[in-house]
DRENBA-127745 format. One record per residue: y, x, z of N, C-alpha, C in turn; residue number from 0. Coordinates in pm, 1 decimal. Layout:
! DRENBA-127745
<r <Y X Z> <Y X Z> <Y X Z> NUM> ...
This chain:
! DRENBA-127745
<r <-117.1 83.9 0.0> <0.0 0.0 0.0> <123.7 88.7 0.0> 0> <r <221.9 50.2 -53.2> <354.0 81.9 -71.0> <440.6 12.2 -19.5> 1> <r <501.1 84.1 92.1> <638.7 28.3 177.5> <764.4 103.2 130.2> 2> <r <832.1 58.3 130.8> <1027.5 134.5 100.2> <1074.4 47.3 207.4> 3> <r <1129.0 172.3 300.4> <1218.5 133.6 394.1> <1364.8 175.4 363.7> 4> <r <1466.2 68.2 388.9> <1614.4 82.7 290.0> <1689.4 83.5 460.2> 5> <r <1668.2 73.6 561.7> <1747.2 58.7 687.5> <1702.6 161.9 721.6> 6> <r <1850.3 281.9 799.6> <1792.2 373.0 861.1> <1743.6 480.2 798.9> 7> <r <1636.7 559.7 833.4> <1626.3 627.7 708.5> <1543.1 551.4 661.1> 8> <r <1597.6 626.1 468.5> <1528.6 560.3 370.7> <1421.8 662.4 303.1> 9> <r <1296.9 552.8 331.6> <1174.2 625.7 278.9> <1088.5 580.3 219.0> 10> <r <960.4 601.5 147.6> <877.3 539.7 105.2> <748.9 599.8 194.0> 11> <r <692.2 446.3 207.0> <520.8 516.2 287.1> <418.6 466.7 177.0> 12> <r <302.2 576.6 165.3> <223.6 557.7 104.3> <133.5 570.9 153.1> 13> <r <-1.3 532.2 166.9> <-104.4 510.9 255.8> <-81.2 599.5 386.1> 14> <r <-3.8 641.6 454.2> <-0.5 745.7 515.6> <98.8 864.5 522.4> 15> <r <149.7 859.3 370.6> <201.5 978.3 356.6> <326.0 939.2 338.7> 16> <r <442.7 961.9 361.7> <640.0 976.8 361.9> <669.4 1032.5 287.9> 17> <r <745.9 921.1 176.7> <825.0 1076.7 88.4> <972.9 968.1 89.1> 18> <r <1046.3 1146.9 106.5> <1270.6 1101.6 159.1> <1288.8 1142.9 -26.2> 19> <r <1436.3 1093.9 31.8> <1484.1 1132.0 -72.6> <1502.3 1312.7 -40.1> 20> <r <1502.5 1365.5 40.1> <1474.8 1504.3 -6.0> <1383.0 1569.5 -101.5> 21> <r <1333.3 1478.7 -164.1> <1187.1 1529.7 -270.0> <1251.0 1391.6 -391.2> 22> <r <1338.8 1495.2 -420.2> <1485.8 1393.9 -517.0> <1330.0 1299.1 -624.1> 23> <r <1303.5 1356.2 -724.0> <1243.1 1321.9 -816.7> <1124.7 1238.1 -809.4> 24> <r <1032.5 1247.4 -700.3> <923.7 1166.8 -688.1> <987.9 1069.3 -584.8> 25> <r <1093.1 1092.2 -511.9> <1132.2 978.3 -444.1> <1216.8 840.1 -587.0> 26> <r <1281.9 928.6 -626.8> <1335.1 866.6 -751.4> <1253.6 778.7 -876.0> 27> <r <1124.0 866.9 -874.9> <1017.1 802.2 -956.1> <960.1 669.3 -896.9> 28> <r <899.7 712.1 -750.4> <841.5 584.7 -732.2> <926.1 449.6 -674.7> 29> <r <1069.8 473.0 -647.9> <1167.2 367.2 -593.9> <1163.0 319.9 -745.2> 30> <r <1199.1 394.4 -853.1> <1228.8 297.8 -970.6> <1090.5 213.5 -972.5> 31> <r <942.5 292.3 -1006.9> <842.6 194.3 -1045.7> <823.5 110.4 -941.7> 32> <r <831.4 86.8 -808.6> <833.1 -25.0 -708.8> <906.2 -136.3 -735.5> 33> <r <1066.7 -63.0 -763.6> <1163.1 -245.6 -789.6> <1115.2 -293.5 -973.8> 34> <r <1065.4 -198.1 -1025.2> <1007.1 -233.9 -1122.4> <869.7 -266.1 -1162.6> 35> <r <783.0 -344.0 -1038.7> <660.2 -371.3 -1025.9> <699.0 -505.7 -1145.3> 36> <r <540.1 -492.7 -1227.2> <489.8 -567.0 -1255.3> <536.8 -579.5 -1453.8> 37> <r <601.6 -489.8 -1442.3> <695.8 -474.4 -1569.0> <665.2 -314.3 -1608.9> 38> <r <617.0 -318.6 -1745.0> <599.8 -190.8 -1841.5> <726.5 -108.0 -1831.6> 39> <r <707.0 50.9 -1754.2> <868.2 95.5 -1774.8> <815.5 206.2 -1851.2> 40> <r <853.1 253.4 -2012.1> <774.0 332.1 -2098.4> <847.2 459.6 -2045.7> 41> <r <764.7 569.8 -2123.6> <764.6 715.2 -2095.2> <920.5 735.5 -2113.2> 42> <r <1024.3 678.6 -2215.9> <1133.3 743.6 -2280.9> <1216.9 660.6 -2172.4> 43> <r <1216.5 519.1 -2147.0> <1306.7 483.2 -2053.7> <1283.7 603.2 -1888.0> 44> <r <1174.3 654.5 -1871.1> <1176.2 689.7 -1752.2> <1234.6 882.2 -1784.1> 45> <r <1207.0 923.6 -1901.6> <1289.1 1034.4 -1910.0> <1402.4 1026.9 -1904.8> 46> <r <1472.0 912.5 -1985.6> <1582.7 911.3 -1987.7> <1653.1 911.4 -1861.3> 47> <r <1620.0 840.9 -1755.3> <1652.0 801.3 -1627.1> <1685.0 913.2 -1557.2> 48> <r <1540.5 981.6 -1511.7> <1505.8 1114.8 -1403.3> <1520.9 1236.0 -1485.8> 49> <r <1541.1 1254.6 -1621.9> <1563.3 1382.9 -1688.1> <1663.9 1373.0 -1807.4> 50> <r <1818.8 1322.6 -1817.2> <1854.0 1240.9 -1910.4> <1881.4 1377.4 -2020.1> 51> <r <1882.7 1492.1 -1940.3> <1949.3 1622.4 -2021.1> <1873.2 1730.0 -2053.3> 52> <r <1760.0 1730.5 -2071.9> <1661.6 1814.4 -2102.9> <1632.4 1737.4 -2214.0> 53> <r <1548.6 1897.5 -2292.5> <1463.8 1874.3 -2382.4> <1336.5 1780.5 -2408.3> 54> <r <1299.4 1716.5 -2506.8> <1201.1 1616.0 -2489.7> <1059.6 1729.5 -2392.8> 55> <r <1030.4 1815.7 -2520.3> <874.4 1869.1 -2420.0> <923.4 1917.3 -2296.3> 56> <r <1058.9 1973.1 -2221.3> <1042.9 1986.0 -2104.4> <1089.3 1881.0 -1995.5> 57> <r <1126.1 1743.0 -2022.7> <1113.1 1631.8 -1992.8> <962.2 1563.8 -1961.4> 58> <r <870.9 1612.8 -2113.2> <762.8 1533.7 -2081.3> <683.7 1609.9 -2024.3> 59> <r <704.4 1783.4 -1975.6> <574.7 1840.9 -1840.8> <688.4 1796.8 -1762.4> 60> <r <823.0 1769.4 -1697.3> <823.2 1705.2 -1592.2> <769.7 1567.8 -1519.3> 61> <r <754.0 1500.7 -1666.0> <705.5 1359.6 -1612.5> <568.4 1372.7 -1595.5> 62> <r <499.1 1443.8 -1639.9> <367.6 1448.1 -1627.8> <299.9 1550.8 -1459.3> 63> <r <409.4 1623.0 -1443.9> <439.8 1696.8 -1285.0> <439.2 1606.5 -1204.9> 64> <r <550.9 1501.0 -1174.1> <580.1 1368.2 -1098.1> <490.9 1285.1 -1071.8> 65> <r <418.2 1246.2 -1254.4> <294.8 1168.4 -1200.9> <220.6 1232.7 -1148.5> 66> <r <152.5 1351.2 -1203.3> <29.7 1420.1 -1079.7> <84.7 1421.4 -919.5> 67> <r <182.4 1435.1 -902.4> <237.8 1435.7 -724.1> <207.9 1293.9 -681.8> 68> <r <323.0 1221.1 -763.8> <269.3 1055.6 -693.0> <110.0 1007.7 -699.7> 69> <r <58.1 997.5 -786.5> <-123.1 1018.0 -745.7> <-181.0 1115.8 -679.8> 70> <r <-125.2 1258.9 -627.8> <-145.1 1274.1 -517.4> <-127.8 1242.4 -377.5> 71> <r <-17.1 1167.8 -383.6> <6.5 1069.6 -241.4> <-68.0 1005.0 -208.2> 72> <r <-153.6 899.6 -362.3> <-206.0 788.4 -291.7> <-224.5 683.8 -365.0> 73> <r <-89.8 689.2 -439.6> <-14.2 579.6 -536.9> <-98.4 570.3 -671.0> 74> <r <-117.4 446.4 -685.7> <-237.8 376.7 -784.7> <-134.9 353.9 -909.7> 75> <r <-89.8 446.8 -1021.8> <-70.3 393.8 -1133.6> <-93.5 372.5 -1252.0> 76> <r <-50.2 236.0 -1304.4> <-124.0 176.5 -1442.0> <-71.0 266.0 -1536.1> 77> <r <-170.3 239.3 -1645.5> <-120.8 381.0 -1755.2> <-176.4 310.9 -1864.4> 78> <r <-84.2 320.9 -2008.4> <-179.5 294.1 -2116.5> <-147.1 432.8 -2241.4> 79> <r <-232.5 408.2 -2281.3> <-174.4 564.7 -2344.9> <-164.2 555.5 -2527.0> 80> <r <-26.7 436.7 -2497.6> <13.4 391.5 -2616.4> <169.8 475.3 -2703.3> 81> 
């Protein structure tokens, strides 16, 4: 399960594990895909977002960095590899 706490400090819990916004990018990753449950957010909207000024291939090993961290937390995400 996924909690975001917005009072106080703001954090996300993931089975166990806390991530602040001191861990800018995966905190940034998974607050966007949370308020964006349930809705397709594609690869280019999410570069654009968390990497708007980089190069595409070093945009896409960052996004692919982020996801391996957030599935190391815990965090269950859908993927289609369209």
């Amino acid at each position: 399960m996924i909690r975001v706490r917005t009072l106080g400090q703001c954090t996300i819990q993931i089975d166990g594990h806390q991530v602040g916004p001191d861990a800018e990018v995966v905190f940034a990753a998974l607050l966007l895909l949370t308020l964006e449950r349930g809705r397709r957010v594609g690869r280019g909207e999410l570069l654009g977002i968390l990497w708007p000024e980089t190069t595409a291939s070093r945009g896409s090993h960052c996004l692919r960095q982020t996801i391996y961290r957030i599935r190391r937390l815990g965090a269950r995400l859908e993927m289609d590899r369209t």
